[in-house]
KEMIKE-813877 format. One record per residue (C-alpha): residue in three letters; residue number from 1; x, y, z. Coordinates in Angstrom, 3 decimals, m for minus. Layout:
N
  code  pos        px        py        pz
   ALA  NUM         X         Y         Z
...
This chain:
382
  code  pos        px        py        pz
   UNK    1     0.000     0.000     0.000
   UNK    2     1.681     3.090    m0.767
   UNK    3     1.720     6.022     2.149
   UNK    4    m0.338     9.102     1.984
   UNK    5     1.964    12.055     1.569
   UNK    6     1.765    15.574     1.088
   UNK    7     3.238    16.514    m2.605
   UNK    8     5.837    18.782    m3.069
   UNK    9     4.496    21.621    m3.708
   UNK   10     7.436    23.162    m5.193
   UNK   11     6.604    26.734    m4.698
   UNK   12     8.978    28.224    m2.548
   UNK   13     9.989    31.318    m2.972
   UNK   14    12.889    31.798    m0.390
   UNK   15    16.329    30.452     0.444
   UNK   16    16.737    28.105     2.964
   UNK   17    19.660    28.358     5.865
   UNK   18    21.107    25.628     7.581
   UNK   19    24.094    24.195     9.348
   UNK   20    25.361    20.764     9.626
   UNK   21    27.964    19.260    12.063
   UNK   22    28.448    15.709    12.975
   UNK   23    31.798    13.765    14.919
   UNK   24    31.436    15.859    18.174
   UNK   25    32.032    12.520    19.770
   UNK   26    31.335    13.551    23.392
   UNK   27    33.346    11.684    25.895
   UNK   28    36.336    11.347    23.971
   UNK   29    39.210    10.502    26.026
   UNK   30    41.399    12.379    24.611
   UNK   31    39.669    15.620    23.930
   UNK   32    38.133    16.908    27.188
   UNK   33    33.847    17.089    27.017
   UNK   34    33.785    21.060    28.517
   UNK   35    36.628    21.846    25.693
   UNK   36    33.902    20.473    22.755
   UNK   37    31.096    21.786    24.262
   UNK   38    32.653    25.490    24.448
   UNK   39    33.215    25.636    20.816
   UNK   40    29.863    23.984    20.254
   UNK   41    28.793    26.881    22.116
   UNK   42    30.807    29.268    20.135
   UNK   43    29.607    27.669    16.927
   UNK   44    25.920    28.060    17.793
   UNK   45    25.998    31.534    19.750
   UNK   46    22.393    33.092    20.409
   UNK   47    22.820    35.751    17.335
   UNK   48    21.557    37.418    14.484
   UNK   49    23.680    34.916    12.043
   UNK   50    22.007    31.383    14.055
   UNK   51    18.179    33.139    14.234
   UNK   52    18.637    33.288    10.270
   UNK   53    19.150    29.435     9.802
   UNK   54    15.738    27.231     9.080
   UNK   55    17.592    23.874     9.925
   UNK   56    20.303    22.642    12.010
   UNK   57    21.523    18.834    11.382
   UNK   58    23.886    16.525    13.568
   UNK   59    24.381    14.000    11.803
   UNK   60    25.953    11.061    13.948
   UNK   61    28.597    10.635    16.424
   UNK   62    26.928    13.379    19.091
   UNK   63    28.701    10.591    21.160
   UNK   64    32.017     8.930    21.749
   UNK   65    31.452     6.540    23.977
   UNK   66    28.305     5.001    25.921
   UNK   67    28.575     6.960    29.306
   UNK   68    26.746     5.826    32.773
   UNK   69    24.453     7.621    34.550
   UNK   70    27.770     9.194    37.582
   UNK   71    30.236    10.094    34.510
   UNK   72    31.335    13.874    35.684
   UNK   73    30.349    14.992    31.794
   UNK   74    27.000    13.733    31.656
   UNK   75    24.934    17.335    33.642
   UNK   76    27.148    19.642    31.141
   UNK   77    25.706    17.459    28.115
   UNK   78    21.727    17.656    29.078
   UNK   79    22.325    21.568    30.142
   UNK   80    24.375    21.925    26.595
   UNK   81    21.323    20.099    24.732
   UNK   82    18.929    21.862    26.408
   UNK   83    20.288    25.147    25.720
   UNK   84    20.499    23.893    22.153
   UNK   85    16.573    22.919    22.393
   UNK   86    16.113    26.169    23.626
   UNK   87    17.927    27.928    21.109
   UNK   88    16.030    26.236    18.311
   UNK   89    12.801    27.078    19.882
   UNK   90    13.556    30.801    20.307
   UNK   91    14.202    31.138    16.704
   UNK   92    12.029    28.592    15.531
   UNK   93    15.181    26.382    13.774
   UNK   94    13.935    22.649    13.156
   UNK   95    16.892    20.460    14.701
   UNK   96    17.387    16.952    13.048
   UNK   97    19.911    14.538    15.036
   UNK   98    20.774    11.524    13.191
   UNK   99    21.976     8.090    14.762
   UNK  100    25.478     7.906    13.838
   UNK  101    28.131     4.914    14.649
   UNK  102    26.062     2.280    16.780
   UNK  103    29.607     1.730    18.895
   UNK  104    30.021     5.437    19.675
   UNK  105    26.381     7.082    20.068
   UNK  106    24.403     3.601    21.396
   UNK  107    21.097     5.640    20.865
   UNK  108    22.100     8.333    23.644
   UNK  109    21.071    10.775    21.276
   UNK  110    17.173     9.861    22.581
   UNK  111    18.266    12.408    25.296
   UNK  112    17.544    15.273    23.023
   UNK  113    13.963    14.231    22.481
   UNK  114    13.439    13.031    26.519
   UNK  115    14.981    16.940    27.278
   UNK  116    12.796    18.645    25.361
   UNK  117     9.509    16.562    25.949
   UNK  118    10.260    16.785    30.132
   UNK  119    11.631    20.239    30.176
   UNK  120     8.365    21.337    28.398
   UNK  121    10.693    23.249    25.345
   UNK  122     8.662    21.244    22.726
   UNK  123    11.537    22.663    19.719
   UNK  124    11.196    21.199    16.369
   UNK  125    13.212    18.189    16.967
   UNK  126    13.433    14.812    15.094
   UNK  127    15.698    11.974    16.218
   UNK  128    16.345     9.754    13.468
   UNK  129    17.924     5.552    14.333
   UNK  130    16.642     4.500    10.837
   UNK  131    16.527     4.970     7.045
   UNK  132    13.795     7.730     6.472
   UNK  133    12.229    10.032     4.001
   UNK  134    10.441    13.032     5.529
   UNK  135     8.737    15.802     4.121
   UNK  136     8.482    19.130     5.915
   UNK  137     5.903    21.626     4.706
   UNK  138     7.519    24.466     6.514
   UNK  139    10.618    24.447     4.350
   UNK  140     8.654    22.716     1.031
   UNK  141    11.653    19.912     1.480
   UNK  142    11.918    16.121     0.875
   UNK  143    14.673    15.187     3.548
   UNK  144    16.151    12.000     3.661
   UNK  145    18.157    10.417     6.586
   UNK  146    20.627     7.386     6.302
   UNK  147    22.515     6.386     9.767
   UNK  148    25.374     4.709     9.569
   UNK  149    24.940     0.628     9.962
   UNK  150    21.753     0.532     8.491
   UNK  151    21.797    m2.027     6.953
   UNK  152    24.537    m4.564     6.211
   UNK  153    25.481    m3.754     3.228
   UNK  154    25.373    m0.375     1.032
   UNK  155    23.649    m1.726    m1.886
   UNK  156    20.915    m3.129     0.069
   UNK  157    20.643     0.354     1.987
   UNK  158    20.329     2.346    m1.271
   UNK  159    17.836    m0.337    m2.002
   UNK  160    15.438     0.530     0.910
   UNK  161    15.808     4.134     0.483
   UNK  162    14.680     3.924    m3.243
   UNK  163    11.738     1.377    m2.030
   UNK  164    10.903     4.257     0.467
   UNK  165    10.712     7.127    m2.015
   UNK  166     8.183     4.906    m4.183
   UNK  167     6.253     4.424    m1.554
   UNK  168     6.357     7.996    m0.897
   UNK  169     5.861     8.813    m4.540
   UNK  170     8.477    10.930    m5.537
   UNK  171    12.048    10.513    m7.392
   UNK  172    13.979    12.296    m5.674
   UNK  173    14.524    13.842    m2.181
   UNK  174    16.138    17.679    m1.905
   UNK  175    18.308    16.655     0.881
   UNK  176    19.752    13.744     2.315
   UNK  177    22.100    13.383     5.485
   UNK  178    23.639    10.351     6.259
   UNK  179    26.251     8.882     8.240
   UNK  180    29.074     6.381     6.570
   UNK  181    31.779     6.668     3.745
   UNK  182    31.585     7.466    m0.005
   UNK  183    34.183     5.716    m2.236
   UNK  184    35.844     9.487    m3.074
   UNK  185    37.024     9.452     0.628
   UNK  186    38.596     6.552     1.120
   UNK  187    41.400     4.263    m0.601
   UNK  188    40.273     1.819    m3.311
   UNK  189    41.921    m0.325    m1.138
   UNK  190    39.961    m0.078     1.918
   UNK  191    37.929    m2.868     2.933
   UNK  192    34.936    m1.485     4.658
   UNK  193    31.474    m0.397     3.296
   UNK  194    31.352     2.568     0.336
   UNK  195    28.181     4.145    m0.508
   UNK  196    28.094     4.800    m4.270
   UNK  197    28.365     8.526    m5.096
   UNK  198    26.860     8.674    m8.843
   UNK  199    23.803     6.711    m7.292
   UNK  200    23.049     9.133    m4.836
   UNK  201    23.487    12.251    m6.487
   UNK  202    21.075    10.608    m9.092
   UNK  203    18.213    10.388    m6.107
   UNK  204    18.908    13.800    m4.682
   UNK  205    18.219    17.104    m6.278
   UNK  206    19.855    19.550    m3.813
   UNK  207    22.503    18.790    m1.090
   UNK  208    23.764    15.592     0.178
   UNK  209    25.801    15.983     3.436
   UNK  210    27.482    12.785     5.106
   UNK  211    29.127    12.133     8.741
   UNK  212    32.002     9.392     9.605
   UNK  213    35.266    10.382     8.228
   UNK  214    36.931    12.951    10.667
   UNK  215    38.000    15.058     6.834
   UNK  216    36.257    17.422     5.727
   UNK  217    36.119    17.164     1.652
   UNK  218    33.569    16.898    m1.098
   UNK  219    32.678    15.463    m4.999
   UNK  220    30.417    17.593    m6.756
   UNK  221    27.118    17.819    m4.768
   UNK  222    27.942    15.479    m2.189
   UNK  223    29.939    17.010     1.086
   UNK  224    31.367    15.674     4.240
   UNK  225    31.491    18.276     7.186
   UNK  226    34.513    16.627     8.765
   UNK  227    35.065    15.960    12.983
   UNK  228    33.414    19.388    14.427
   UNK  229    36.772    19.315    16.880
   UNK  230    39.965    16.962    17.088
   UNK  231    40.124    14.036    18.736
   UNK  232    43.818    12.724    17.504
   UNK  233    47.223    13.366    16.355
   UNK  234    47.401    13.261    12.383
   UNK  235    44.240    15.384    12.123
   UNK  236    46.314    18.845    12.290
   UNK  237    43.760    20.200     9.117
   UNK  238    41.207    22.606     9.942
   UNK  239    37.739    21.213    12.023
   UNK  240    34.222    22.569    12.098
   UNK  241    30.656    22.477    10.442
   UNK  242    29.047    23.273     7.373
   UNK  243    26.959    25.943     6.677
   UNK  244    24.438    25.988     3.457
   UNK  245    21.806    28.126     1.382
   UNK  246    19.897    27.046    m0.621
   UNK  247    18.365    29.821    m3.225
   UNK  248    14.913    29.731    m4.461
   UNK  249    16.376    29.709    m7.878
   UNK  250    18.065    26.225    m7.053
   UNK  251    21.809    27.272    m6.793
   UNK  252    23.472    26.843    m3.510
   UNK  253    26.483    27.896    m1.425
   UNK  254    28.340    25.664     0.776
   UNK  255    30.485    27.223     3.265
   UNK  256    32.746    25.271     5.886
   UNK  257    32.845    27.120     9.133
   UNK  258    35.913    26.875    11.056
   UNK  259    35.632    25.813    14.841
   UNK  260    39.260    27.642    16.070
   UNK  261    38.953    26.307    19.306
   UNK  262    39.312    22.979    18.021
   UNK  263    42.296    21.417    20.549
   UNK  264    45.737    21.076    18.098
   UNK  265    47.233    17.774    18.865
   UNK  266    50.750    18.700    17.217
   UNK  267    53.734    16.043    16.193
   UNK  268    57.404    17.380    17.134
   UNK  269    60.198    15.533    15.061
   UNK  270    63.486    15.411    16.869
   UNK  271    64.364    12.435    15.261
   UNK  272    67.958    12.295    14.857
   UNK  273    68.514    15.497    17.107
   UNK  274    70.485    15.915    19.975
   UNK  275    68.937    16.833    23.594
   UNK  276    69.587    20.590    23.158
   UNK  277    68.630    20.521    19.469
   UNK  278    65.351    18.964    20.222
   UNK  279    64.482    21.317    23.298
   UNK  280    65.238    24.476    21.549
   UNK  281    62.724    22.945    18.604
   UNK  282    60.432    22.149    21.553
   UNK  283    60.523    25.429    23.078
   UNK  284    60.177    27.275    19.985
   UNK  285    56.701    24.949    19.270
   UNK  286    55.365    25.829    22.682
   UNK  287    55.573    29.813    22.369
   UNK  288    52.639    29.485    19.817
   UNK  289    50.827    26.491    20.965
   UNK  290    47.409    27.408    23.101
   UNK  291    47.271    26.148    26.734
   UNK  292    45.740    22.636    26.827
   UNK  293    47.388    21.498    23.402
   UNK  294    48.469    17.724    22.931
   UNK  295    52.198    17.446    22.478
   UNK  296    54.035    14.036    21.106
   UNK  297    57.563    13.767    20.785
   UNK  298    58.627    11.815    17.323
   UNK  299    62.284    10.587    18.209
   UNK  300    64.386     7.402    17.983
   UNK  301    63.519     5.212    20.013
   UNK  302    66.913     5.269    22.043
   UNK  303    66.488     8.867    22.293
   UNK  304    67.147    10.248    25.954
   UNK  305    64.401    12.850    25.855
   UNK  306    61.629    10.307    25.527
   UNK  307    63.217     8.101    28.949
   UNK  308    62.733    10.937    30.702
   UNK  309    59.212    12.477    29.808
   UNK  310    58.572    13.988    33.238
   UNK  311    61.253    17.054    32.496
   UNK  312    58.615    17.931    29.495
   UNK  313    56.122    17.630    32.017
   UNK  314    57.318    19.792    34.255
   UNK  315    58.704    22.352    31.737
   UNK  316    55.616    22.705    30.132
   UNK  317    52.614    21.377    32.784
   UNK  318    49.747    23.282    30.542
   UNK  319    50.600    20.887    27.738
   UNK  320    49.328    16.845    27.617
   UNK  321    52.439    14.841    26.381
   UNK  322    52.599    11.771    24.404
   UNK  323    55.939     9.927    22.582
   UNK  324    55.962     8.093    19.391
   UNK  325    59.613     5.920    19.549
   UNK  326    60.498     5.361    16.018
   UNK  327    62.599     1.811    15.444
   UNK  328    65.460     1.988    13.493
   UNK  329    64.078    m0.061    10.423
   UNK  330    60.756     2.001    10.564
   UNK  331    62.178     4.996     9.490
   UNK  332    62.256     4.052     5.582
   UNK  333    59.535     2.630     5.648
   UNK  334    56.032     4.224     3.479
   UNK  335    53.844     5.872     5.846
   UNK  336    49.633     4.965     6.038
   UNK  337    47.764     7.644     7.755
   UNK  338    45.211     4.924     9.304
   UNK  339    42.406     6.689    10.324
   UNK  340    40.758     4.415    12.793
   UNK  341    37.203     5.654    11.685
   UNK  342    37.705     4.170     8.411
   UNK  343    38.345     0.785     9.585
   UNK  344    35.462     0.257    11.896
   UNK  345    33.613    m2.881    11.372
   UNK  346    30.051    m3.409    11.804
   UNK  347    28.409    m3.828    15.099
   UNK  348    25.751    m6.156    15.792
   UNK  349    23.022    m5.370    18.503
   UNK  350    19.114    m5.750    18.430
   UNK  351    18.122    m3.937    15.621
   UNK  352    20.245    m6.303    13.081
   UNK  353    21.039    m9.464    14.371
   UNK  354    17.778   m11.323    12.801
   UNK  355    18.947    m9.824     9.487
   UNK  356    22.767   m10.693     9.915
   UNK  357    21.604   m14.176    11.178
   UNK  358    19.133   m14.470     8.634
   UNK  359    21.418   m14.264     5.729
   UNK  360    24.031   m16.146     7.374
   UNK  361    21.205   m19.317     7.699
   UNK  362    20.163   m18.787     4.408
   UNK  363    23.528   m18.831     2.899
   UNK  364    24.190   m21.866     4.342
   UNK  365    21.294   m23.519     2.500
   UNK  366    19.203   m24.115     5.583
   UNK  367    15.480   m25.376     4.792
   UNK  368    12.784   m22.842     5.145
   UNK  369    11.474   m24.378     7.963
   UNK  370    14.734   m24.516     9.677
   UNK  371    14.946   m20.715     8.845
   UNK  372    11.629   m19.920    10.216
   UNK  373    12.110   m21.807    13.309
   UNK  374    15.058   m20.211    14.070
   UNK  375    14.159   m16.661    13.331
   UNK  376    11.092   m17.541    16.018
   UNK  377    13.450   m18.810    18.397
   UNK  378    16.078   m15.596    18.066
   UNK  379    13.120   m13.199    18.551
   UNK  380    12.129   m15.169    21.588
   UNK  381    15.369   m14.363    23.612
   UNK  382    15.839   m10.590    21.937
């Protein structure tokens, strides 16, 4: 049966402002919560510029890590998304938060809607944990919504998106935010789930605007905001969220906003160089560095500097320190910038275990009344 939708009506006649960030990864151990949540703060200030946009999107990875109910950060989160709730409200911006990573934001993101339903604030607010279409009248705008993990594989996710937008009756959506990789931003040789770029760009008309990988890059229509802060050493580029308009004539501007207060995890090479040579290069370093920054030390692994790590320590005590001892026969060998967000594999928890288990039975060439047995018994103990 196919749903009963409003049409697009197509007759807008003014631009649209919004803002997308995604990676904030809350509770990262190595980037302290308060330091995210004051440039979160900065990025979103209670202005002029934020009253003008229409939308605001996080899409995945609000979260790092699944907190309990006595972590230290957890008060500063709820008063951070509440003011965010409130913020929206006051200016009447409709906030989407999309499920990201299942392993970092284990559906903690439902605090957004539980704050603003029990704090009465009753913003525009949609929490999305699956593959959706929506259509919002306000803005005249097919949205669609892809979390990362969706499905197992991306073929089969594209798949249920296009069955969704027939059942919706339409071709195309004018936006889509989703959570996962592209085949542009990673290595041909990376073994992890792409999402094909000519096939969406074929099912969206407008923007398409996608969360995971920590760099912030684009192909043609398709753009990926990057980590809103840093979180690790190698990521030394520029951090933030995107900020978009889209015209009533149909052109667009894309514009990536740059969160300064992003915490510089900086690499000092003293390989090769003797004590003095690599504290004068150490000391020149710190003179520009902002309180707070992380330091490592990239030196031979014999080096004396990094046995004695405590004298940097107590040199420089506004500074968090970290060594990276280089062997001998490392140092000619080709160096792989492994992000560790591109190799994450799939996690399985209750919404896709039947699926995953499924396909495995039915590989296997287990009878259908094996298969329906056993599907019975798995949602018995779920």
């Amino acid at each position: 049966m196919r749903e009963t939708q409003l049409p697009p009506t197509r007759m807008r006649t003014s631009d649209i402002h919004l803002a997308v960030a995604s990676d904030i990864h809350l509770g990262n151990r190595r980037t302290p919560t308060r330091g995210i949540l004051r440039n979160l703060r900065a990025a979103f200030p209670d202005n002029e510029e934020t009253a003008q946009l229409d939308l605001i999107c996080l899409a995945g990875d609000v979260f790092d890590t699944l907190f309990s109910l006595n972590d230290e950060d957890v008060p500063e989160i709820d008063f951070w998304i509440r003011d965010l709730l409130m913020l929206c409200k006051k200016h009447d911006i409709i906030l989407y938060v999309l499920e990201g990573t299942r392993s970092h934001d284990w559906e903690q993101s439902k605090r957004f809607v539980t704050i603003n339903e029990i704090a009465g604030i009753n913003a525009k607010l949609r929490y999305v944990n699956r593959i959706s279409i929506e259509y919002e009248p306000s803005l005249d705008l097919w949205i669609g919504f892809v979390p990362d993990e969706a499905t197992p594989d991306t073929a089969r996710t594209l798949s249920e998106f296009q069955s969704l937008m027939k059942a919706k009756g339409i071709e195309k959506v004018d936006l889509n935010f989703m959570h996962g990789h592209f085949e542009f931003q990673l290595p041909a040789a990376a073994r992890v789930p792409k999402h094909d770029s000519a096939a969406w760009l074929a099912i969206t008309r407008s923007l398409l605007f996608i969360g995971h990988n920590h760099r912030h890059s684009s192909f043609e229509r398709i753009y990926a905001q990057g980590s809103f802060d840093r979180y690790s050493h190698g990521h030394e580029e520029p951090k933030g969220h995107l900020r978009a308009i889209l015209h009533a004539s149909g052109d667009h501007e894309v514009v990536f906003v740059e969160n300064t207060g992003a915490r510089l995890y900086i690499t000092i090479d003293c390989t090769d160089l003797s004590v003095q040579a690599a504290l004068r290069a150490i000391e020149e370093r710190a003179r520009t560095m902002p309180e707070h920054s992380a330091v490592r030390i990239e030196a031979n692994a014999d080096h004396p500097l990094l046995a004695d790590m405590d004298a940097l320590i107590r040199l420089y005590p506004f500074f968090s320190w970290s060594k990276n001892p280089i062997q001998p026969d490392e140092q000619d060998r080709p160096i792989y910038n492994d992000d560790p967000e591109v190799f994450e594999p799939v996690t399985i928890h209750a919404g896709n275990i039947l699926q995953l288990l499924t396909e495995r039975m039915i590989a296997s060439g287990v009878s259908a009344t094996v298969l329906a047995v056993a599907q019975q018994k798995i949602q018995e103990v779920m």
